[in-house]
C-alpha positions as CSV (number, residue, x, y, z in Angstrom):
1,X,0.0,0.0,0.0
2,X,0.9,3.3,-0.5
3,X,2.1,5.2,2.7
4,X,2.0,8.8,3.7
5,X,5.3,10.0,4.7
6,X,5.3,10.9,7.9
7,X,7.9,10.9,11.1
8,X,9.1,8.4,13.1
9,X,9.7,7.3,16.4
10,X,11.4,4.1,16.6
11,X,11.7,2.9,20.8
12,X,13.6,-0.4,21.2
13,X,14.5,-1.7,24.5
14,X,16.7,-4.5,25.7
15,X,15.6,-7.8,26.9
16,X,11.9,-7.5,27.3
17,X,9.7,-10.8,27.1
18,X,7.2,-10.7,23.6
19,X,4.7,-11.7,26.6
20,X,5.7,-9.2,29.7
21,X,3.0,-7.0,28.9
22,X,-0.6,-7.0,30.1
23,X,-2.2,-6.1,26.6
24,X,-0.1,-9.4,25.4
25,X,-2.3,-11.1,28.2
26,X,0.4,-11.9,30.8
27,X,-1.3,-12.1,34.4
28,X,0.9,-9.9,36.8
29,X,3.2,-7.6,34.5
30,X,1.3,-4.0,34.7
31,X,2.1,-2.0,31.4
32,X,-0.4,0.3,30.8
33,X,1.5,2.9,28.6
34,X,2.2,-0.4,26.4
35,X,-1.7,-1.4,26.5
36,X,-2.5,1.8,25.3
37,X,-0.1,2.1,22.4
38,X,-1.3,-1.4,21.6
39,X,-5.1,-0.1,21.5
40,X,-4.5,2.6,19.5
41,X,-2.7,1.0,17.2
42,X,-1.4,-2.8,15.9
43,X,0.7,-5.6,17.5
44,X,2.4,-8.0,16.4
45,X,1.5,-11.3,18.1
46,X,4.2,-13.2,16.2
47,X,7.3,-11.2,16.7
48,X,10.9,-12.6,16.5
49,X,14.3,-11.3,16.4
50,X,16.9,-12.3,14.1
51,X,19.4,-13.3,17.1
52,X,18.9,-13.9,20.3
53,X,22.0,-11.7,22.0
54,X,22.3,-7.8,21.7
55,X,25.3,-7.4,19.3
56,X,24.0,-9.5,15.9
57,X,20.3,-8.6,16.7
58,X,21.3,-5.0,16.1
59,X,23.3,-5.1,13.3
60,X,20.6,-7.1,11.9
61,X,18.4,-4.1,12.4
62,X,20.8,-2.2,11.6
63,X,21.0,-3.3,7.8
64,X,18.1,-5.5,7.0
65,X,20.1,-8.2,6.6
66,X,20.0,-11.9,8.5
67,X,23.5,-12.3,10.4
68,X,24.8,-15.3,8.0
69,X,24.5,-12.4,5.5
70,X,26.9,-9.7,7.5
71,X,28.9,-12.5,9.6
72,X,28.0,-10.1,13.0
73,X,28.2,-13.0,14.4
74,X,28.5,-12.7,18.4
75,X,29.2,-9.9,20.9
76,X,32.5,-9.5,20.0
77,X,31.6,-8.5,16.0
78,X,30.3,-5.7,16.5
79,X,28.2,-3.3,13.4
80,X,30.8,-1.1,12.3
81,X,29.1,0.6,9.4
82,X,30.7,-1.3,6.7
83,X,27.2,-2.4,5.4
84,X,25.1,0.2,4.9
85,X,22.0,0.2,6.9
86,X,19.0,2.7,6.9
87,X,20.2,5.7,8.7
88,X,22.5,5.9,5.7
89,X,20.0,6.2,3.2
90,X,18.3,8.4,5.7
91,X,21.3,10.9,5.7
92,X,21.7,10.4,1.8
93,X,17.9,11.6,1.2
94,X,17.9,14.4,3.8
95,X,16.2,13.2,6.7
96,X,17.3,14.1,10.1
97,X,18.1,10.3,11.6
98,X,19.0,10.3,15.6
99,X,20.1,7.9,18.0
100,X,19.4,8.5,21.9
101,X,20.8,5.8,23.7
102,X,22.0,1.9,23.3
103,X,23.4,1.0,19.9
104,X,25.6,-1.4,20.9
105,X,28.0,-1.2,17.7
106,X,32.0,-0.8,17.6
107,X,32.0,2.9,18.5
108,X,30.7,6.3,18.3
109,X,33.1,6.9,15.6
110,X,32.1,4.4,13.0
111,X,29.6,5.7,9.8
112,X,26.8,3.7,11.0
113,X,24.1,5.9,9.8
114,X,23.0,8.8,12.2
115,X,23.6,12.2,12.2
116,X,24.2,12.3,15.8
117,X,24.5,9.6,18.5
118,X,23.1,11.4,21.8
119,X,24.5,9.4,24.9
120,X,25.3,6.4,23.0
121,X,26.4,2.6,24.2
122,X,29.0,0.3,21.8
123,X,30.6,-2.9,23.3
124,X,33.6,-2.7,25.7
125,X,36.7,-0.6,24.2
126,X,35.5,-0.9,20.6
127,X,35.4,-4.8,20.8
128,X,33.1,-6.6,23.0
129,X,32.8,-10.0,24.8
130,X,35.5,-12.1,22.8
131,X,35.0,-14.8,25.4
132,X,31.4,-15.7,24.0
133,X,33.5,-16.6,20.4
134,X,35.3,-19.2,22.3
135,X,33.1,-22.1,21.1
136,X,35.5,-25.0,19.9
137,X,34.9,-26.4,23.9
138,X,32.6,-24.3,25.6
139,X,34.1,-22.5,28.6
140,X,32.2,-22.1,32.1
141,X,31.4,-18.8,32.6
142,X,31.3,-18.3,36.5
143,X,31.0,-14.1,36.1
144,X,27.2,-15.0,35.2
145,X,26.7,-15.3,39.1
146,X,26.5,-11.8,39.4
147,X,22.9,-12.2,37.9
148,X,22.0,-13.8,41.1
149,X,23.8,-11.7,43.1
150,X,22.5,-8.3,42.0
151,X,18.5,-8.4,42.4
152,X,16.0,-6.6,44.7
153,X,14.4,-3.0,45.1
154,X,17.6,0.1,44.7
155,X,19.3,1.8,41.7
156,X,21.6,1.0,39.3
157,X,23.7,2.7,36.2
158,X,21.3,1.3,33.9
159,X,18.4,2.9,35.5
160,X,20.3,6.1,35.7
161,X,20.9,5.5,32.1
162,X,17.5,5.0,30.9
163,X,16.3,8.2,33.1
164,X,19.4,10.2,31.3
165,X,17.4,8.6,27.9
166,X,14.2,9.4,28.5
167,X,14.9,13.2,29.3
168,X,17.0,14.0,26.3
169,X,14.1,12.2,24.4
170,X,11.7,14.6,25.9
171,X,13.8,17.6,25.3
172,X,14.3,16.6,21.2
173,X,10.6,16.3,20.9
174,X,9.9,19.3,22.6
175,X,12.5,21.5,21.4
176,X,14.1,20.7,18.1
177,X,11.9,18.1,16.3
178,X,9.2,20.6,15.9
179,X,11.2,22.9,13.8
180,X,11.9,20.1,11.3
181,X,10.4,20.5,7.8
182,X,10.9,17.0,6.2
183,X,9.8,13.5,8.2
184,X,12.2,12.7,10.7
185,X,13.5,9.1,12.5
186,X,14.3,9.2,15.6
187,X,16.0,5.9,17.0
188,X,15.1,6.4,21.1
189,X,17.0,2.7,23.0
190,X,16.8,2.3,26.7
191,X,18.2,-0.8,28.6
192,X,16.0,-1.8,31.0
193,X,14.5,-4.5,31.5
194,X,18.3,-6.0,31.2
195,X,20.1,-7.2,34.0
196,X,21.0,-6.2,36.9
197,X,17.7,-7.3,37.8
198,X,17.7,-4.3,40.0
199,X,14.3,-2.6,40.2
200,X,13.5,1.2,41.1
201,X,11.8,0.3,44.5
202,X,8.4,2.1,44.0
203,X,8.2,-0.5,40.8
204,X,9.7,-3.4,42.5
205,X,7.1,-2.9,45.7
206,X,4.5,-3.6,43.1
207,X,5.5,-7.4,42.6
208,X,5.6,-8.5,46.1
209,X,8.5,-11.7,45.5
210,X,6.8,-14.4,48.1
211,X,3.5,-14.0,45.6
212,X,5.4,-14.4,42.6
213,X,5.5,-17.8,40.4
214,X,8.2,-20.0,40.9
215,X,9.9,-20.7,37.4
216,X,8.4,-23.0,35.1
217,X,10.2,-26.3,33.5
218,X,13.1,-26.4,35.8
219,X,15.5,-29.7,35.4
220,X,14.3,-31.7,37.8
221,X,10.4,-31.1,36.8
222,X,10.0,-33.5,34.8
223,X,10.1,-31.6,31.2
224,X,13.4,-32.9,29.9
225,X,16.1,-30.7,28.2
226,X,17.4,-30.7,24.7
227,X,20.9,-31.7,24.6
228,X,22.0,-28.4,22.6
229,X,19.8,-26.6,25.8
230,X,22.3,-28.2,28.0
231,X,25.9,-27.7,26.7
232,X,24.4,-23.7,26.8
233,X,23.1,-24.1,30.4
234,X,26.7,-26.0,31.5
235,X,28.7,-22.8,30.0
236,X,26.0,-20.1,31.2
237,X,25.6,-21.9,34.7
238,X,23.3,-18.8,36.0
239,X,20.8,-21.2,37.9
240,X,23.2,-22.9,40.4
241,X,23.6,-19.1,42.1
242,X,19.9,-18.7,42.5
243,X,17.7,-20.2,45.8
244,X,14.2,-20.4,45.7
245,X,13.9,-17.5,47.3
246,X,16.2,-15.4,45.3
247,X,14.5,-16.5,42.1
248,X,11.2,-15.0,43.2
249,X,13.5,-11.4,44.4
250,X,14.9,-11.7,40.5
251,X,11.3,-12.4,38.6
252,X,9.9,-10.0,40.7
253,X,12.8,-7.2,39.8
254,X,12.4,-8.3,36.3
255,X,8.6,-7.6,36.6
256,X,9.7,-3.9,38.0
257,X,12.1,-3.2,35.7
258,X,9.3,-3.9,32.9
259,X,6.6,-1.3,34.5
260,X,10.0,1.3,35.0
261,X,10.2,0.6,31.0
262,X,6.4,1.5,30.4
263,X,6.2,4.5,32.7
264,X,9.4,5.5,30.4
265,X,7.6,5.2,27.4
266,X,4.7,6.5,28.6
267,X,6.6,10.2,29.0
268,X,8.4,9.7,26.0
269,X,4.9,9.5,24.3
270,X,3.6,12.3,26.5
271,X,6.1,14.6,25.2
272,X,5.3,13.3,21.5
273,X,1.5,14.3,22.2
274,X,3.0,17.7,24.3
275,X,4.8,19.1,21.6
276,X,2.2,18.7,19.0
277,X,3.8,15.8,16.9
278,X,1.2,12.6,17.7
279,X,-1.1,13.3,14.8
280,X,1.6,13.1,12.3
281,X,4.3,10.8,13.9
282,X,4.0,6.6,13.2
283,X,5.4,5.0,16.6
284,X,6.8,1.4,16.9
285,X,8.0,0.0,20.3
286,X,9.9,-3.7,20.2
287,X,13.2,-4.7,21.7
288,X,16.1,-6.6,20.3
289,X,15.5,-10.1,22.2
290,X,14.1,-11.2,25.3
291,X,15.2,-13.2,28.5
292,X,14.3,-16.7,29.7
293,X,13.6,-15.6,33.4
294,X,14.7,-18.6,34.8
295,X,12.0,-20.8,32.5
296,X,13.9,-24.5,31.9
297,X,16.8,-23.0,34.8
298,X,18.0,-20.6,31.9
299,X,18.5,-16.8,32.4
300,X,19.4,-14.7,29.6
301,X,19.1,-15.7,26.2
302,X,21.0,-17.2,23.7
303,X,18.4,-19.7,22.5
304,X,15.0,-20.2,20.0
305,X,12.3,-20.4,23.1
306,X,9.5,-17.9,23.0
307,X,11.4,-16.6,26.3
308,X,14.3,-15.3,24.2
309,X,13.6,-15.1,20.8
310,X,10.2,-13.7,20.5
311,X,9.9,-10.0,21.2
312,X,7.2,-7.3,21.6
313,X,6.3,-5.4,18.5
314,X,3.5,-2.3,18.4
315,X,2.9,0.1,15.8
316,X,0.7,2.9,16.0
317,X,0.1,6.2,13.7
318,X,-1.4,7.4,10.8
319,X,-2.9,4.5,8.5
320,X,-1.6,2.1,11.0
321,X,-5.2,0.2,12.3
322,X,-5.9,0.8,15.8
323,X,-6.9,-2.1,18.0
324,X,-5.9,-4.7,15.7
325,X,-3.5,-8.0,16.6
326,X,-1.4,-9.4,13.5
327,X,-0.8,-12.7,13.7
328,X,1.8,-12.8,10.4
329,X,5.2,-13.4,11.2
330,X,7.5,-10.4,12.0
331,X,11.4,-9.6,13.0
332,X,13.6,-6.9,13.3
333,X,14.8,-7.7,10.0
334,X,11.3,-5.9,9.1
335,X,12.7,-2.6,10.3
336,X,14.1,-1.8,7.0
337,X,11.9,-1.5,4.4
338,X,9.4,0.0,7.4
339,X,11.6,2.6,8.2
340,X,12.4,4.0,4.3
341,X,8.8,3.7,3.7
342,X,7.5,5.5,6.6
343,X,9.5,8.4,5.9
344,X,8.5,8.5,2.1
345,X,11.3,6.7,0.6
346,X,11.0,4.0,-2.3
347,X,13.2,0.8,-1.9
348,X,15.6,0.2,-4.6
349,X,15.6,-2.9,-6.1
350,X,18.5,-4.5,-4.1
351,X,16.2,-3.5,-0.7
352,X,13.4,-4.9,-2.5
353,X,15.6,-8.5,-2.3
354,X,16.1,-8.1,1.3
355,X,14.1,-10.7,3.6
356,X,12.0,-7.5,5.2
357,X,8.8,-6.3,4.5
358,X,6.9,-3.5,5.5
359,X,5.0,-3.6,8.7
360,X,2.7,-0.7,7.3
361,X,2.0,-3.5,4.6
362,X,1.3,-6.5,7.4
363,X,-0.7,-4.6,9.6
364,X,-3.2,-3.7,6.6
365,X,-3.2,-6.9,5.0
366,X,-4.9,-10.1,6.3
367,X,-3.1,-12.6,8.1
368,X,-0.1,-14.4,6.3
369,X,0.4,-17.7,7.9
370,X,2.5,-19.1,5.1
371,X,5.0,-16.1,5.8
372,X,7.8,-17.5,7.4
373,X,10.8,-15.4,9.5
374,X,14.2,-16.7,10.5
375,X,15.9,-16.2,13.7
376,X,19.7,-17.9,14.5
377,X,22.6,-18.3,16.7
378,X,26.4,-18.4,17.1
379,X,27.0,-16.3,20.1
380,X,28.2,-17.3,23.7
381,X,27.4,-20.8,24.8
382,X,26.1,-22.4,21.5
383,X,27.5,-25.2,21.0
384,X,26.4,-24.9,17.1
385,X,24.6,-22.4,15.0
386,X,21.0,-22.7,16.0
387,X,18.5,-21.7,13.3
388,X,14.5,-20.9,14.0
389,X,12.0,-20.8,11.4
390,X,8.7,-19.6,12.6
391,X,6.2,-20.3,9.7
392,X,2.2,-20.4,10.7
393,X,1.5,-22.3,14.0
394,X,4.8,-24.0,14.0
395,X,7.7,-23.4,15.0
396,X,11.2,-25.0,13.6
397,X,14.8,-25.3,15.1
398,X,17.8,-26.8,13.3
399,X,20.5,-27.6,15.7
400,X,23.9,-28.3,13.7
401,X,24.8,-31.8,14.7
402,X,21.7,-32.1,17.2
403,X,18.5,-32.9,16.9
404,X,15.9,-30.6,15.6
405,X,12.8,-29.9,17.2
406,X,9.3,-28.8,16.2
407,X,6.4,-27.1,18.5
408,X,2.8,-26.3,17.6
409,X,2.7,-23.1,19.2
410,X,-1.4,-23.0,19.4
411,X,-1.6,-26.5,21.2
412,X,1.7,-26.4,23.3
413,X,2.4,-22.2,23.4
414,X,4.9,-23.2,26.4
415,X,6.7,-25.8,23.8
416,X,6.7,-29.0,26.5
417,X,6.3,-31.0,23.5
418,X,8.5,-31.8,20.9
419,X,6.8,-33.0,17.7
420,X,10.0,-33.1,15.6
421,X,10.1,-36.9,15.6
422,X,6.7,-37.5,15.6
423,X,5.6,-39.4,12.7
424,X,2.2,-37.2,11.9
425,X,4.5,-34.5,11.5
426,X,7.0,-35.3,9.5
427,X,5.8,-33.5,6.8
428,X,5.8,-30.1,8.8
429,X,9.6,-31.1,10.0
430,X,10.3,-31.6,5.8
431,X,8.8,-27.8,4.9
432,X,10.2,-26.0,7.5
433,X,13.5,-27.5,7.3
434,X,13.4,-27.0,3.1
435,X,12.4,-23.2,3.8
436,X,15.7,-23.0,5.7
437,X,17.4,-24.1,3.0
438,X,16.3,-22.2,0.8
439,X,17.5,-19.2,2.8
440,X,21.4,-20.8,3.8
441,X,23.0,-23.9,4.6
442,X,22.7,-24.1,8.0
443,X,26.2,-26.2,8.1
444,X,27.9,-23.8,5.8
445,X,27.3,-20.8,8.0
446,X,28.1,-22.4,11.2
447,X,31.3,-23.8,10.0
448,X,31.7,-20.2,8.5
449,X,31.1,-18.2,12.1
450,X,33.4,-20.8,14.2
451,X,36.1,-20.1,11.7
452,X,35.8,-16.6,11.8
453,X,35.2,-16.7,15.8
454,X,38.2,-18.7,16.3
455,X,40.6,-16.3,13.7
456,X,39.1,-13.6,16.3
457,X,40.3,-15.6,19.5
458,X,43.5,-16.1,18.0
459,X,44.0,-12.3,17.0
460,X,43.6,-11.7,21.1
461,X,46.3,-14.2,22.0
462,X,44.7,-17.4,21.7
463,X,41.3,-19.9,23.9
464,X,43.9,-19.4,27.3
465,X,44.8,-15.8,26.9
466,X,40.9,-15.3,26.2
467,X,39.8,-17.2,29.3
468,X,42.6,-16.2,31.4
469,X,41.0,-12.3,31.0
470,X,37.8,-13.6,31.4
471,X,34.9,-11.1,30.4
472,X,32.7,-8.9,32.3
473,X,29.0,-8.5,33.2
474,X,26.8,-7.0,31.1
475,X,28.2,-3.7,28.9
476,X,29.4,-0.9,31.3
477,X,26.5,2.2,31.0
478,X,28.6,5.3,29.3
479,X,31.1,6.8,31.7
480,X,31.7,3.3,33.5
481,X,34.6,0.8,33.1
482,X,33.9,-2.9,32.4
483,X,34.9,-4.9,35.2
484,X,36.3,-8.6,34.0
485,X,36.3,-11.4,35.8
C-alpha cells in the first residue's frame, strides 16, 4: 500500500519478554503505557528477532540483513558501518536520523548511519565480549553469578541511564523536532529490562516476591532438556547461584524493571503528544531479544524459546489500524523497508531482495500464515549455529549436529512438547526444514562463524589468553569501566 510519509519514532528496549506486557495477556506484569499504544494501534503477536544476544540482533536491524549475511556473528563482532544500513539512506535523502541511547555497535566513531549519537552505548573498548566466540569447547562462565547476586528494590547505572534517555528524548521532541520540515526518525533505546535485575523500588514494591511464580520447566520437573539446551546451560551456569527464594527477588525485579520501562515510554509518548507531533508521527515499540527468566533453569538468552527469541512489536500512527493484533510473522529484519517507507522513501531494487517487509504492509493486509521469518545463533554458549524458522502455528529449530525440534505453538504455546520426531508431523519437520534451506545452509554458515570466531580468539592471543581475561557483566553504562572477571 501506499504510505503517507510521515515521522518516526522508533523505541527499542533490551531484553523485554514478547509476553511481559498486560495487553499481550500476561497475568501480573502491569504495562499500561504499552496497552494503550497497543489499542490505538497494531501488535504484532508473532514477533521474533533475528538473534537472540544484543550485538547480531542490532546489526541485523541495523542493515536488514540476517546475520549469515553480514557475519556479526556474536558480541564480540560488533556493526561497524561497513554495510550500509538505513540511517544511511536516511542521511543520503535528507532526513534528520537520531540515535538517543544503546546502539551497541563498535564505537561512536564508526559511519553507522546517524547524524548524531546522543548518549550512545558500543561494546567494551570498541570490541566486546570475545570470550562468547570461544566455542570450539565451551568454557564455564562463572562471572554469570553476578545475575543472582545483583537483584532486589535500589538503583543501578542502567536505570540512571535509561532516566538520562528518557529526558533528552523529551527535550528533542519538545525542542528541536518541531522545527523540522521533512519527516524525521528518531531511533530512542533504553536498557532496562536487562540485568541487573535491580528494580526502582516504587516498581519493585509492586510485585511482592513471596507472591510471585516459581519458574516453570526447571531440570528436575519432569520436562526434559534438549541436549543443545544443555551444553548452553553447563557454560551459562546462571541457575546454580539462585535459591528459591532469590529467584522469586529476580522475577519479581524483572517484573519492576518492565513497568520502570512502560512509565518511560509512557513520557516519551507524553512529550510526542505535548509538543504537538502525535497526529503526524508513526510510533513502533519492540526490543532486540528477550530473556528466559529462569523458565527450563535458563537466564538470559542465547536460544529459539519464545522466552528469548520472540519479542514485543507495536505500531501505532497514521494508517496504521488501531486495535488490531497481527498474527503474520514479523522480525527486526522488518525494520528496514518499514523505516524507508514511513519516511517516504522508495526501496531500490537491491532493498526490495532483502528478507523484510513492511509492517505498514502487514498490519493492513490479512493474516499471512505461510510467511515464514528466520531467527539464528552463534554467540556465547552455543554449541552450534541454531536456526528458527517460525512459519504459521509452527515453530522449527535446526540444531547443527543435534537434533531438531518442532512445537505447535497453538496447542503447546509453552513448547513442552517436541513433535520433531513425531511421525504425523514429518511433513511439517520436511517444509520448514526445506524453507531453511532455501535461505542458507545451516552447516555452511556455522562452520563459517566458528572459523571466523576462532581467527578472532587467536587475534587476542589465543582460547587461554581469552579465558585467562575472562569477560565482564553486562556492557558498562557510558562513563563506566567494564569490570572482568
Amino acid at each position: 500500500m501506499a504510505t503517507t510519509p510521515a515521522n518516526l519514532l522508533f523505541i527499542m528496549s533490551d531484553e523485554h519478554q514478547t509476553g511481559a506486557m498486560g495487553c499481550a495477556g500476561h497475568p501480573i506484569v502491569q504495562t499500561p503505557n504499552l496497552d494503550r499504544l497497543a489499542s490505538e494501534g497494531t501488535r504484532f503477536s508473532a514477533a521474533y528477532t533475528a538473534s537472540p544476544i544484543c550485538v547480531p540482533a542490532r546489526a541485523a536491524f541495523a542493515t536488514g540483513r540476517p546475520v549469515h549475511d553480514t557475519g556479526y556473528w556474536c558480541n564480540a563482532h560488533p556493526y561497524d558501518g561497513r554495510i550500509k544500513g538505513w540511517g544511511h539512506r536516511l542521511r543520503e535523502t535528507g532526513h534528520t536520523v537520531l540515535s538517543i541511547g544503546k546502539l551497541h555497535y563498535r564505537d561512536e566513531a564508526d559511519p553507522t548511519g546517524f547524524d548524531t549519537q546522543v548518549h550512545p552505548m558500543h561494546v567494551v573498548d570498541g570490541v566486546g565480549d570475545v570470550m562468547g566466540a570461544v566455542r570450539d569447547e565451551l568454557p564455564v562462565r562463572h562471572r554469570v553469578k553476578a545475575l543472582a547476586e545483583k537483584i532486589g528494590p535500589g538503583d543501578s547505572s542502567y536505570i540512571q541511564y535509561d532516566r538520562q534517555i528518557v529526558e533528552e528524548t523529551r527535550r528533542w521532541l519538545t525542542e528541536d523536532a518541531p522545527g523540522l520540515d521533512r519527516p524525521w526518525v528518531l531511533f530512542v533505546s533504553m536498557v532496562c529490562p536487562h540485568f541487573p535485575l535491580i528494580a526502582p523500588p516504587e516498581y519493585f514494591e509492586m510485585y511482592p516476591p513471596e507472591s510471585m511464580p516459581a519458574p516453570r520447566d526447571r531440570p528436575g520437573d519432569g520436562v526434559p532438556r534438549h541436549p543443545w539446551i544443555e551444553a548452553l546451560a553447563g557454560c551459562q551456569i546462571y541457575d546454580r547461584f539462585f535459591t528459591e527464594e532469590t529467584r522469586r527477588i529476580a522475577i519479581a525485579s524483572y517484573y519492576g524493571l518492565c513497568s520502570f520501562l512502560d512509565d518511560n515510554v509512557g513520557k516519551v509518548l507524553a512529550a510526542l503528544d505535548g509538543a504537538g507531533l502525535a497526529e503526524t508521527t508513526r510510533v513502533i515499540y519492540t526490543s532486540d531479544h528477550g530473556d528466559n527468566l529462569g523458565a527450563r533453569g535458563l537466564w538470559g538468552k542465547s536460544n529459539m524459546y519464545q522466552e528469548s527469541a520472540g519479542i514485543p512489536m507495536i505500531a501505532r500512527g497514521p494508517e496504521v489500524p488501531s486495535g488490531k493484533i497481527v498474527a503474520t510473522p514479523v522480525s527486526l529484519l522488518d525494520a528496514y523497508p518499514t523505516i524507508l517507507e514511513g519516511v517516504g522513501e522508495s526501496l531500490t531494487d537491491a532493498e526490495l531482495n532483502l528478507p523484510g517487509q513492511s509492517l505498514w504492509d502487514t498490519a493492513n493486509a490479512a493474516d499471512d500464515m505461510e510467511r515464514a521469518v528466520l531467527s539464528e545463533y552463534h554467540a556465547v554458549a552455543a554449541a552450534s549455529g541454531a536456526f528458527m524458522i517460525r512459519k504459521g502455528r509452527f515453530k522449527y529449530v535446526h540444531y547443527v549436529g543435534f537434533p531438531a525440534q518442532l512445537f505447535d505453538l497453538e496447542a503447546d504455546p509453552l513448547e513442552r512438547n517436541d513433535l520433531a520426531a513425531d511421525s504425523e508431523h514429518a511433513g511439517v519437520v520436511a517444509d520448514l526444514s526445506a524453507e531453511l534451506h532455501r535461505i542458507c545452509d545451516p552447516e555452511e554458515v556455522d562452520r563459517r562463524a566458528k572459523a571466523d570466531q576462532a581467527a578472532l580468539v587467536e587475534r587476542h592471543g589465543g582460547r587461554d589468553a581469552v579465558l585467562a581475561k575472562g569477560s565482564f557483566s553486562g556492557t558498562p553504562a557510558p562513563g563506566e569501566k567494564a569490570v572482568y572477571g
